[in-house]
C-alpha positions as CSV (number, residue, x, y, z in Angstrom):
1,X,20.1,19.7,-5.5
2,X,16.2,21.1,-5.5
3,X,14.9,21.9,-1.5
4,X,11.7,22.4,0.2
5,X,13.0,25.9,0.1
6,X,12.7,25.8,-4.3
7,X,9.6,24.4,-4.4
8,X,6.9,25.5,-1.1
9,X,4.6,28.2,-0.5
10,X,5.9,30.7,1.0
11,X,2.5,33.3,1.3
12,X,0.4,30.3,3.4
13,X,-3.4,30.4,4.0
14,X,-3.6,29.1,7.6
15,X,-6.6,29.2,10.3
16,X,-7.2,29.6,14.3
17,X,-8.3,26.6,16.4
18,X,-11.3,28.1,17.2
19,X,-12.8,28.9,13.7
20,X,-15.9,27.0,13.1
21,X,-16.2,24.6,10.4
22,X,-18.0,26.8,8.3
23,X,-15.5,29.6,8.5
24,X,-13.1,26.7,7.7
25,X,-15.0,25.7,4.4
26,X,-15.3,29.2,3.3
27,X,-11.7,29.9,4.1
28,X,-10.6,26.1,1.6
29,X,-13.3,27.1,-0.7
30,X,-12.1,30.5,-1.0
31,X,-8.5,30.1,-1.3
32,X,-9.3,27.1,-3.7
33,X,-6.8,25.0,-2.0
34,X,-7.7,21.6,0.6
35,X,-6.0,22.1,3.5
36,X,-4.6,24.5,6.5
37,X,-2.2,24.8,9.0
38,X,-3.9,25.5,12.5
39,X,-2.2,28.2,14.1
40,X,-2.6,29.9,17.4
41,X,-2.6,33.0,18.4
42,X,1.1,33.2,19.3
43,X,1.8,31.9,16.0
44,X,2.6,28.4,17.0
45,X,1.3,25.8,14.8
46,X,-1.1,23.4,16.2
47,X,-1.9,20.9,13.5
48,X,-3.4,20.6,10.0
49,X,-7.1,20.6,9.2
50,X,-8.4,19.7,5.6
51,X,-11.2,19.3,3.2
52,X,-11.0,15.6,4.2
53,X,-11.6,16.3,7.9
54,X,-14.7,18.3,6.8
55,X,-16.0,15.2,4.3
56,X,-15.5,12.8,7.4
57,X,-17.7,15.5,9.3
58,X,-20.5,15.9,7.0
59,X,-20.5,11.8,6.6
60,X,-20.5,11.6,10.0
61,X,-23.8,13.8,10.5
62,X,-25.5,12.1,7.4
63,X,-25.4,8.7,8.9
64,X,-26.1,9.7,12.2
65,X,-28.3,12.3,11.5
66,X,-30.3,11.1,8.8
67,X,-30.6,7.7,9.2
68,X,-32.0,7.7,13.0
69,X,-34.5,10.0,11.8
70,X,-35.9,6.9,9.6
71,X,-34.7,8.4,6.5
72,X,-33.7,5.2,4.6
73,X,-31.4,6.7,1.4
74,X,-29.1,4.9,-0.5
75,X,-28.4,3.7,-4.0
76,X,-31.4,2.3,-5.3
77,X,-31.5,0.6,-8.7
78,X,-33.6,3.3,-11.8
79,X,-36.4,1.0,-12.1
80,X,-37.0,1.7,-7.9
81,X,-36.7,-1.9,-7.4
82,X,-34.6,-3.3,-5.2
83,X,-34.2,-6.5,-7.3
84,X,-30.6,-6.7,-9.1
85,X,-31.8,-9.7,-11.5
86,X,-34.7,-7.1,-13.0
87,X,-33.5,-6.7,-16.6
88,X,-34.7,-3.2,-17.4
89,X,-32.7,-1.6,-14.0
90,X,-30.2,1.0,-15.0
91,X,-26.4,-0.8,-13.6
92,X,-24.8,2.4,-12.8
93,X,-28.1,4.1,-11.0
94,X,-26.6,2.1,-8.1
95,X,-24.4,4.9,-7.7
96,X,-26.5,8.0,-7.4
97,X,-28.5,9.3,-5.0
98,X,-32.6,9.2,-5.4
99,X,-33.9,12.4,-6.1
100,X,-35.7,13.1,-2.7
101,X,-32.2,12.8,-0.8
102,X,-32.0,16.1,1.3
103,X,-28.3,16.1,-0.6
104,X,-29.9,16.5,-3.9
105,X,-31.7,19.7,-2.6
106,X,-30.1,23.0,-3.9
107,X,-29.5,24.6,-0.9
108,X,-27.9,21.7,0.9
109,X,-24.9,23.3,2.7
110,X,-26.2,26.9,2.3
111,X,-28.5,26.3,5.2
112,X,-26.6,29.6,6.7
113,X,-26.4,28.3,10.4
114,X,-26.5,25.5,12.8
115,X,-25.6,22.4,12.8
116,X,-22.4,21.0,13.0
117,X,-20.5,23.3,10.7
118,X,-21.6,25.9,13.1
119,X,-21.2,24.0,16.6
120,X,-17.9,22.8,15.6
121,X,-14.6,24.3,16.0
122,X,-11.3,23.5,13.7
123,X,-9.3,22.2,16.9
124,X,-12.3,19.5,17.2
125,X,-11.9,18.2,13.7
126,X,-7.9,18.8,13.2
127,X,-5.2,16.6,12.9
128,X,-3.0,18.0,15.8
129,X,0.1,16.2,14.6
130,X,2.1,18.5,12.2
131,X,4.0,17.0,10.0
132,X,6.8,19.6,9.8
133,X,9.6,19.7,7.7
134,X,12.8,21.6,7.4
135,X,14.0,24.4,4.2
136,X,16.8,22.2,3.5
137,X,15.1,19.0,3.3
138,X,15.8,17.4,-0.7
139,X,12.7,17.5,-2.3
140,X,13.4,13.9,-3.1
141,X,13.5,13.1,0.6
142,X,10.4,15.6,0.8
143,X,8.4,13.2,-1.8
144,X,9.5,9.6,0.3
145,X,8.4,11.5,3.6
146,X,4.8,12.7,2.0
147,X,4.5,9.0,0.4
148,X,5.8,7.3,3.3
149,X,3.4,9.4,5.9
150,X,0.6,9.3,3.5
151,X,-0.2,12.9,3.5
152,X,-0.6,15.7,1.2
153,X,1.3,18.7,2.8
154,X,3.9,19.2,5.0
155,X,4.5,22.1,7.1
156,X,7.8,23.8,6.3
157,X,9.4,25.1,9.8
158,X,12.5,27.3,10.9
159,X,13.3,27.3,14.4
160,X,9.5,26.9,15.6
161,X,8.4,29.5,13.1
162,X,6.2,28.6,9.9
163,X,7.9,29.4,7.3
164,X,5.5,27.8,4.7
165,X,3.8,24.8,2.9
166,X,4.9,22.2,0.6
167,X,2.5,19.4,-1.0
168,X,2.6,17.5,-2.8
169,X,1.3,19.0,-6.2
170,X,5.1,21.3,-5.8
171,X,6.3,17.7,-6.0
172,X,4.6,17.1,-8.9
173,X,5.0,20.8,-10.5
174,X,9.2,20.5,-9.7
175,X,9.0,17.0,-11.3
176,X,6.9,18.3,-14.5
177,X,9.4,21.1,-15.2
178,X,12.4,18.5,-15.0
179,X,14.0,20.7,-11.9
180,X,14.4,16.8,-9.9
């Protein structure tokens, strides 16, 4: 039978608690993947930080940030009415953002420093539950525990010592090549 040991990633990207969120970014954006373990300096693993964590962040700042600043942005129907009965408004324009949003600006993100990305840390933004699983776990059992936890990866453990990564796209890639 296929186990976590078949199927996870054994070279793993991880990051220290005290990275900021912008090291963190760079570090996902980088490695191309959405998520890291969070591990001290001993080596002990501290929790799980993801791209998710930084979205909640940045949507977070946006509401607060922009919106006290009386920066009233939304979806906004093409014709830049705000009447839905107007026959000539675009449907779907309800689902952009208008042109002046400070999102829509090129170098939104690339500001270089400050703000939250930059006051933050990864420990304020982590998950410090690990969901931790062990080599010899079926990946079928692997697959009900990422389903039934509702999470994407799984740190894979071996007497308190990270031993790698599984998510569930190994899932999917052991299930595409018919090894389940």
């Amino acid at each position: 039978m296929l186990s976590v040991r078949d199927v996870m990633q054994t070279e793993v990207v991880t990051i220290g608690p005290e990275a900021t969120v912008r090291e963190l970014t760079r570090v996902l954006a980088d490695a191309g993947i959405s998520g890291v373990p969070v591990v001290g300096p001993g080596g002990d693993v501290r929790g799980v930080v993801s791209s998710s964590d930084v979205v909640r962040l940045a949507a977070e700042e946006l509401e607060t940030g922009l919106m006290q600043r009386d920066r009233q942005w939304g979806p906004r129907l093409a014709s830049g009415t705000s009447d839905p009965e107007d026959e000539d408004a675009d449907p779907l324009s309800d689902y952009f953002l208008p042109e002046d949003s400070p999102l829509m600006a090129a170098d939104w993100g690339d500001a270089g420093t400050g703000g939250p990305l930059d006051d933050l840390t990864v420990s304020d933004i982590m998950t410090p539950v690990t969901f931790t699983i062990p080599l010899t776990t079926s990946v079928r059992d692997l697959a009900d525990f990422l389903v039934r936890g509702r999470i994407h990866r799984a740190v894979v453990v071996h007497e308190d010592r990270l031993e790698g990564i599984v998510t569930s796209m190994d899932v999917l890639r052991a299930l595409a090549s018919d090894r389940v």
